[in-house]
N, C-alpha and C positions, 0 to 999 in steps of 0.2 A: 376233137369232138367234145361236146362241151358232158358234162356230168350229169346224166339220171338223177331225175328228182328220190334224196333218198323215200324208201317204204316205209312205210307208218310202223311195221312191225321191227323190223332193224334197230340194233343199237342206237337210241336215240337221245344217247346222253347231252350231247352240244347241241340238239337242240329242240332245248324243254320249252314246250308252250308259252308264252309269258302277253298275258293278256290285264295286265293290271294296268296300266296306260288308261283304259277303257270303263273302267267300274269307279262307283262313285267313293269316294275316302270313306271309311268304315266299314263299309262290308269285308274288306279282308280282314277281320279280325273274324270270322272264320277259322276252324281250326287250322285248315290248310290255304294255302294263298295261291291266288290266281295264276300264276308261273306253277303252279305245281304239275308234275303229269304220271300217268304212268309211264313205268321203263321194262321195256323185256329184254333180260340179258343172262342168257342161260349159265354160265359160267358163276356171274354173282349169285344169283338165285340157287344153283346148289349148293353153294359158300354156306348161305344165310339158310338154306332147311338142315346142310349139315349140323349149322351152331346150335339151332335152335330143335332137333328132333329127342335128343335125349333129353330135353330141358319136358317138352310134351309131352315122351314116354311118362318122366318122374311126377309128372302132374295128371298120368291116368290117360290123356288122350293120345291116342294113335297118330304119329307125325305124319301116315302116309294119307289121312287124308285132310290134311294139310296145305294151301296153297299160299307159296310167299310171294308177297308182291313187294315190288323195290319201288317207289315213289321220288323221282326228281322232286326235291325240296332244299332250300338255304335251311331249314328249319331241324336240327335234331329232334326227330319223334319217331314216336313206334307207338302201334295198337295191334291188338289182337282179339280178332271177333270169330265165332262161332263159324270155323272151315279156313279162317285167314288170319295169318301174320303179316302185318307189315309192315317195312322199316325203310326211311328214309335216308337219302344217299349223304346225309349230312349229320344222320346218326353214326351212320360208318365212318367219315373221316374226322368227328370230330374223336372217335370210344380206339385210346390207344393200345389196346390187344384183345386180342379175342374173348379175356372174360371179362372185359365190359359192356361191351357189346351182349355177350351172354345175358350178364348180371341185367342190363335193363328187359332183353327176352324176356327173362325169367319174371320180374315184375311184373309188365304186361299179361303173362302169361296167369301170373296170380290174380288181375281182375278177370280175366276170362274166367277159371276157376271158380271165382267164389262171386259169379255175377253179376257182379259189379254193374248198374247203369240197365241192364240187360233185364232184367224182372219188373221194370212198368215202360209204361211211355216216355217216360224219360230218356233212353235209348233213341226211340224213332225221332222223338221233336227235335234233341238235339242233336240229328246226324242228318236233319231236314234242310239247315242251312248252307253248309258246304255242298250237299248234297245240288240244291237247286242251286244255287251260286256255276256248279262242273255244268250244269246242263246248259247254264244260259249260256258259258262259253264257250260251250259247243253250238249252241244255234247262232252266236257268232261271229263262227268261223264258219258256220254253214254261209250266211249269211254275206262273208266274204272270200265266198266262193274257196273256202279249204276244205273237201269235203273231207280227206283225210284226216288232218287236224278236229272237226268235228265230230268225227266218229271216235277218236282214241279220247275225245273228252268226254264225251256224252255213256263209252262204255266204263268211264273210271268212276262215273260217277256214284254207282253202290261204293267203292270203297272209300271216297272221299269223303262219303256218309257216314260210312262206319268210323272213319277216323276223325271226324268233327264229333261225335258221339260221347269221346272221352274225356270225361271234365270230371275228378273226384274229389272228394272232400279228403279231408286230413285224417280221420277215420280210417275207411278206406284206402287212403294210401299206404298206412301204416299196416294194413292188413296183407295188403299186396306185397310189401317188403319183408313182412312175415314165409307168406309162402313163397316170395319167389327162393329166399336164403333155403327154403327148405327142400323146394325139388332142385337148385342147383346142388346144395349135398348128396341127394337122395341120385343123383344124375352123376357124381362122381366129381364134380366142380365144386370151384373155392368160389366163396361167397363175397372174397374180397374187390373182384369188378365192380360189383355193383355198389359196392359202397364210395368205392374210389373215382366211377364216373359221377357219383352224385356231390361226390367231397369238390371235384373239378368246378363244379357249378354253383358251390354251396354260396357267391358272392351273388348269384341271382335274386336270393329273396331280399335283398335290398333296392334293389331298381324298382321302378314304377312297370306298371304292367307292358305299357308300347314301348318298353326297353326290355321286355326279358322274352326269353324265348318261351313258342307259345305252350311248349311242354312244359316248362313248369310254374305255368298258371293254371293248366289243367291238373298237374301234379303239382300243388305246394309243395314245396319245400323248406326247411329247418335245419339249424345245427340240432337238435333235439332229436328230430328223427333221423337224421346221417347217425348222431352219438348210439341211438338205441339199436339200430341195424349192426355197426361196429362193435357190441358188445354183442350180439349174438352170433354172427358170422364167426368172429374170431375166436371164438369158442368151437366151433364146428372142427369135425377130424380132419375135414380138406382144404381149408383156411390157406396152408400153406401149397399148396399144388400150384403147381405150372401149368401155364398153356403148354402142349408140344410144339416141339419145334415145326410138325406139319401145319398147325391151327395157325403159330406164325407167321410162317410163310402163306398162306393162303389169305388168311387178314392182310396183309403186304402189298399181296398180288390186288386183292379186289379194291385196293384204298386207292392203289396206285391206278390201276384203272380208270376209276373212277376220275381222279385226278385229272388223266391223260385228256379225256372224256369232257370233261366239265372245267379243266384251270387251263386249259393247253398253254398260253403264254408262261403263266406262273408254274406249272410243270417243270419247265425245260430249264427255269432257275433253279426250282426244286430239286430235281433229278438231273444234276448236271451232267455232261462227259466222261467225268471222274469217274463216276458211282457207275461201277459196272456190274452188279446187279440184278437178277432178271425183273423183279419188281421196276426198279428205275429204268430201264434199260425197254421195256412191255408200255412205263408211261411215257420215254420220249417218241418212240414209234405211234402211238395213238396220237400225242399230241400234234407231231408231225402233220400226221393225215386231219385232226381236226384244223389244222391250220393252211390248209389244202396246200400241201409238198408232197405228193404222193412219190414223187423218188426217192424221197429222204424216209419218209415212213416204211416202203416197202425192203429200202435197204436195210433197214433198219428187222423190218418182219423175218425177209429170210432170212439174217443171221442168227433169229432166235428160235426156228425152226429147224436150222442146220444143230441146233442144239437140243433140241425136242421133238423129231421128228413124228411125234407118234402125240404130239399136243394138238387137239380139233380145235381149240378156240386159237391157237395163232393162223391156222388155214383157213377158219370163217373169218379174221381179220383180214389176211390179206386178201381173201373171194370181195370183202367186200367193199375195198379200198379199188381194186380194181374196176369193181361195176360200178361204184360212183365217180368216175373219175374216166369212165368212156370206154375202159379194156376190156368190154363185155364178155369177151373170147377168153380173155384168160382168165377171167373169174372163173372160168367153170371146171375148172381142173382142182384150183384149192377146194373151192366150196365142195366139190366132189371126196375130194378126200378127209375134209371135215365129218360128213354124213357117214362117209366110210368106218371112220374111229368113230365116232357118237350117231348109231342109227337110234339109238332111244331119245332124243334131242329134237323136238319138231322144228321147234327156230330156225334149225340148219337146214332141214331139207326145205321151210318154205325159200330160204334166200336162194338154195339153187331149185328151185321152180321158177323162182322169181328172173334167177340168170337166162333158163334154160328158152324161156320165153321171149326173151327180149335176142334171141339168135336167130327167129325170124324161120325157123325151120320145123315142117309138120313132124316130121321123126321126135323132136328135142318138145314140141310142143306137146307131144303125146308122154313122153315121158314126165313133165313135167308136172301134168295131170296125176301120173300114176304118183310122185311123189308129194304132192299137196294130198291126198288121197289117202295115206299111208299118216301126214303128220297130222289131216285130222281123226285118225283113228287112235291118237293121241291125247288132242285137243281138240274135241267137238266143239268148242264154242270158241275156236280163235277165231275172229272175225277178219281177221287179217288174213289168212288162207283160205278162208270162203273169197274176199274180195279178190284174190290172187288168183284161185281157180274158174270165177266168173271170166277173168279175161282171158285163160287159156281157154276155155269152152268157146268161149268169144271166137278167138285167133282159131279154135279149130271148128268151125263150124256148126257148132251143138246148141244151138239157141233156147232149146227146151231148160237143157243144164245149165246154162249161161245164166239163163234168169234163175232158177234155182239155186246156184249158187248164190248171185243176189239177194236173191228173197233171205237167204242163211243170213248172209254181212248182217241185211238189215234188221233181220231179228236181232243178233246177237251186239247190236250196239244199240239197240232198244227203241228203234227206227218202228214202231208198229203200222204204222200208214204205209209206209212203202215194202217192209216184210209181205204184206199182204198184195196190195198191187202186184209184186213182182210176181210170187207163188199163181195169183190168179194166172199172167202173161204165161208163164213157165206150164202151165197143165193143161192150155192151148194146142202147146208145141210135144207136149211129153204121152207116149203109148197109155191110154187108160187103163186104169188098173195098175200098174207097172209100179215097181217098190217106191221110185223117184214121182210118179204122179201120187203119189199116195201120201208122200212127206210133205210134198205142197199142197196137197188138199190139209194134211195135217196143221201148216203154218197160217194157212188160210182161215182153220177154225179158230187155232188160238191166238193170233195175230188180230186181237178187236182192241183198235187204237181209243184211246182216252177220250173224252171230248175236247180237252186242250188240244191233244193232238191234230184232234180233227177241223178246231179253230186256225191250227196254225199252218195246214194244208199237206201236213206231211214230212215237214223239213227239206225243200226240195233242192239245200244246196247240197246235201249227204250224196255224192254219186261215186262213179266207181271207174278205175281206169278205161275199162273195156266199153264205157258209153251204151251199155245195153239196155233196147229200150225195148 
């Protein structure tokens, strides 16, 4: 049976958008580049709020509401804007332990603090270009008929905004280096990461600007300011501290990941047979499966499960090696006991909604309902579990909810023309009055699409599995 098209929500590290082929030379000098995408991967993502929430305690804001987003990029960078952190999968593999990775957080987290960009217009124009740059490729990939791919571009686009935004002066930077050394002290961290992944790079300010990477053209860099960072850090009480040996292993874990994910050939050199290691051992099994040998990867799964039996991300691994790859049936046992161990994990229960669905049975479709339902009492604006739930309502006959769910997708990836269409169709079909006629009267009022919008008809290659019209 040939393999389910992977879901736009899923692990989608192997495969990041890459639409650079198609735009004219120059525009990707952009902060982020046309291959760039969002990635949802619950496992990294609490890696990366772990690193980074003491670092937001010691700078005054509250980590919890905080949203980290992980960004497919060749490009080491990280921003942090007003609700969001984000870091790139090539800041991870390039930052060799976890306080460097830290150390540039912390930076970031110092222009956040002290404004930086964010007190005129300067901000908005310049997060204006990457910004429109995400959407056009998103309309197309509408355009050629991806609606999926179109909507994970068209909804990243605030943050590819936010992250074209960050361009400082040497001022400024210097300032950021200032506080970031100070809430990693103040957070219990040595200050030495951050000077050490800047020392890494310090052969960058010598290159011409289309040879360095684009962080640090938006961050100058200097031996001057490496030297003056290194005389204050080292002076600090925690100068000398260690990552723990937990912070290492889990830096490890998500590198290797990553790796498995995005190098698979180069992986399997990297993490040879020898290295039996869970880290190495977690990237030959992904790489496996990215290189589609799903025998090899899953033998590979259950050995590391027979070793962690109470691990949800090796059980959402193999749920989901399974369902791409045709075993739709037995996906639903791992990904079930994923959810089991991580019910606070929406990710998980949308992929077994997503399993429970494709089994073709009203009992399993009703369930499946109740669990998209559950993850987004979670995550009200995943758009990915609105689109997942429109085809369960679909598959179970509720056409009122079916386009209501729609009508959700398409607000929440900025679709305003067809949010609205739908909501109208869906309060057709939906009891008047009733909580659910009442949200799509809601989406109806605030769903008034742009006049671009309404030039361009709607974007009508954005559709949705379940064909609801």
């Amino acid at each position: 049976m040939a393999a389910p098209a992977r879901p736009v929500f899923r692990i989608a590290l192997a495969a990041t958008l890459a639409f650079s082929t198609v735009l004219r030379p120059g525009i990707a000098a952009a902060q982020f580049l046309p291959g760039d995408s969002l990635i949802r991967d619950t496992e990294i993502e609490e890696i990366l709020h772990r690193d980074a929430a003491p670092i937001f305690t010691a700078a005054g804001i509250d980590p919890k509401g905080i949203q980290v987003v992980l960004v497919g990029s060749k490009e080491p960078n990280a921003a942090a804007a007003p609700g969001v952190m984000m870091v790139t999968t090539a800041l991870i593999l390039e930052s060799d332990n976890p306080n460097q990775l830290e150390g540039v957080i912390a930076h970031e987290i110092g222009h956040l603090a002290g404004g930086h960009s964010f007190r005129s217009g300067d901000y908005q124009r310049a997060g204006m270009v990457p910004m429109i740059l995400t959407m056009g490729l998103g309309v197309l990939a509408a355009i050629a008929g991806s609606g999926e791919a179109a909507a994970g571009l068209i909804s990243s686009a605030p943050y590819f905004g936010a992250l074209g935004a960050a361009g400082f002066g040497r001022e400024q930077e210097a300032r950021a280096d200032q506080a970031g050394a100070t809430y990693m002290e103040k957070a219990g961290l040595s200050g030495r990461g951050l000077v050490e992944f800047f020392d890494k790079f310090r052969y960058q300010e010598v290159f011409a600007q289309y040879r360095r990477y684009k962080f640090f053209i938006d961050h100058p860099l200097s031996s001057d300011r490496i030297e003056a960072l290194q005389v204050r850090v080292s002076a600090m009480p925690h100068y000398y501290k260690k990552d723990s040996p937990e912070a290492v292993s889990e830096h490890e874990i998500m590198k290797a990941k990553l790796e498995g994910f995005i190098n698979p050939q180069a992986s399997l050199n990297k993490f040879d047979e020898k290295d039996m290691s869970y880290p190495a051992r977690y990237a030959r099994a992904i790489a496996y499966y990215q290189l589609k040998e799903p025998e090899k990867a899953l033998k590979r799964v259950d050995a590391l499960i027979a070793e962690q039996p109470d691990n949800a991300f090796l059980y959402e691994l193999k749920g989901q090696i399974m369902f791409e790859f045709g075993q739709v049936e037995g996906a639903e046992a791992p990904q079930r006991k994923s959810v089991e161990l991580r019910p606070d994990a929406p990710l998980l229960r949308i992929n077994l909604g997503q399993t429970l669905i494709a089994l073709n049975s009203r009992p399993k479709t009703e369930e499946a309902i109740a669990e998209l339902k559950k993850a987004l009492t979670q995550e009200q604006d995943n758009a990915a579990a609105w689109r997942v739930l429109a085809e369960a309502y679909d598959k179970h006959g509720d056409e009122g909810l079916a386009r209501l769910a729609t009508a959700e997708f398409q607000f929440n990836v900025g679709n305003m023309v067809l949010a609205r269409q739908f909501a109208i169709r869906a309060r057709d079909r939906l009891p008047k009055d009733s909580a659910d006629w009442r949200r799509a009267t809601d989406i109806v009022l605030v769903a008034q699409p742009t006049g671009d919008e309404l030039r361009r008809g709607g974007g009508q290659g954005l559709t949705i599995t379940s064909q609801v019209h």
